[in-house]
C-alpha positions, -999 to 999 in steps of 0.1 A, spaced: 0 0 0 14 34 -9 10 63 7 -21 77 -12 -37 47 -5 -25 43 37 -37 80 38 -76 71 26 -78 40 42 -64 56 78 -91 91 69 -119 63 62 -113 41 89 -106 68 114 -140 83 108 -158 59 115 -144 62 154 -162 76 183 -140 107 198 -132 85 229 -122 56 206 -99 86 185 -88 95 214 -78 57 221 -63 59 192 -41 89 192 -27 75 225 -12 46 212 8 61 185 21 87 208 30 62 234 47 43 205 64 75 193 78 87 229 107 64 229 118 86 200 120 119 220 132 103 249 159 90 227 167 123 207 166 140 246 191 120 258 216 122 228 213 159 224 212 170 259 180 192 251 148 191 254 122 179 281 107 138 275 91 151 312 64 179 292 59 154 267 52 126 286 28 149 309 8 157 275 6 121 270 -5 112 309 -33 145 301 -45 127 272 -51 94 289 -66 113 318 -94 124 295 -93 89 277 -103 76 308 -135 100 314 -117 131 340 -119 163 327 -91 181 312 -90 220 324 -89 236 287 -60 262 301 -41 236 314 -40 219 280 -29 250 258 -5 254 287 7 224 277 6 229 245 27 253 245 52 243 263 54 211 240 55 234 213 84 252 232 106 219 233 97 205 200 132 205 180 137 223 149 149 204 120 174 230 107 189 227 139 191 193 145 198 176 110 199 142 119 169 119 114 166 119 151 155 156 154 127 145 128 115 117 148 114 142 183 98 167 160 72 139 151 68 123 187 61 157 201 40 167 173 17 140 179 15 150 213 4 184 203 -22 170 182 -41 145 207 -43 178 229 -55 197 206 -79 172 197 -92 169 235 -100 212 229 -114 211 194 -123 176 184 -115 179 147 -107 141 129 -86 155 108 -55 161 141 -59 120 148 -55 114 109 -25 136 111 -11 118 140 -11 85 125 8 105 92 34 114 120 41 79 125 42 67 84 62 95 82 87 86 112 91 48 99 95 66 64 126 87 78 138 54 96 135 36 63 155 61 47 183 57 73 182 22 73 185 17 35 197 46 16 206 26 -15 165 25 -21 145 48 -40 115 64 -28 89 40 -46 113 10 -30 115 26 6 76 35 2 69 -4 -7 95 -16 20 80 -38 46 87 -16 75 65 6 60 42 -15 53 42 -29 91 38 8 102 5 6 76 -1 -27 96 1 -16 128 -18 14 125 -47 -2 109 -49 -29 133 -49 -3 161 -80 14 155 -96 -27 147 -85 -27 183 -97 7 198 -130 1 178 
């Protein structure tokens, strides 16, 4: 499945979720993300895994039925925002995948305030894109069309779609 085709099936399949189970959703690709800003944290020295990981715990909070206080969410917010790494300052494929992890984060929190389908759609492009970029690394003898057909792309298609069978 190409990209064109993940991105329909993920925009199909994710509408037909309830917000809790899009919420359900969003939370397991951000949890599976993490490891990547935790990693990029360490190696860099910069950054906060701490914020992101308090996003994250926000997220399942409301998951879970509590309300979320919508200042402390765009407090959070933007203090994710805050710690998210620019790629022209940190090149390496790492920075993308911290960029992506927190990003993600961003999005299920901004979902919790505005519940718009399209942020959980976009989160599970986060994570195509972050296997993409590992893909890349991984195998830099392969074109695009061959990297975009790889089977680690194709398992990140996998996983995602089985997700929502599983939140559904």
């Amino acid at each position: 499945m190409n990209w064109t085709e993940y991105r329909e099936q993920l925009i199909k399949n994710v509408d037909g979720l309830s917000s809790h189970q899009k919420l359900k959703f969003a939370i397991e690709v951000c949890e599976k993300l993490f490891p990547d800003y935790k990693t990029f944290q360490d190696k860099y020295k910069w950054g906060n895994a701490n914020l992101i990981a308090d996003g994250l715990a926000a997220c399942k909070q409301n998951a879970n039925g509590l309300d979320t206080d919508e200042k402390s969410v765009q407090i959070l917010i933007a203090g994710i925002e805050k710690i998210t790494p620019d790629t022209e300052d940190f090149g390496e494929v790492s920075g993308s995948l911290a960029l992506n992890s927190a990003a993600a984060v961003c999005e299920a929190l901004s979902f919790i305030l505005d519940n718009k389908t399209e942020r959980i759609s976009d989160i599970g492009g986060l994570s195509y894109d972050s296997a993409y970029f590992r893909a890349c690394e991984d195998y830099p003898k392969l074109s695009e069309s061959e990297i975009e057909n790889h089977q680690d792309l194709q398992n990140e298609i996998n996983w995602q779609l089985e997700k929502i069978k599983y939140v559904a």
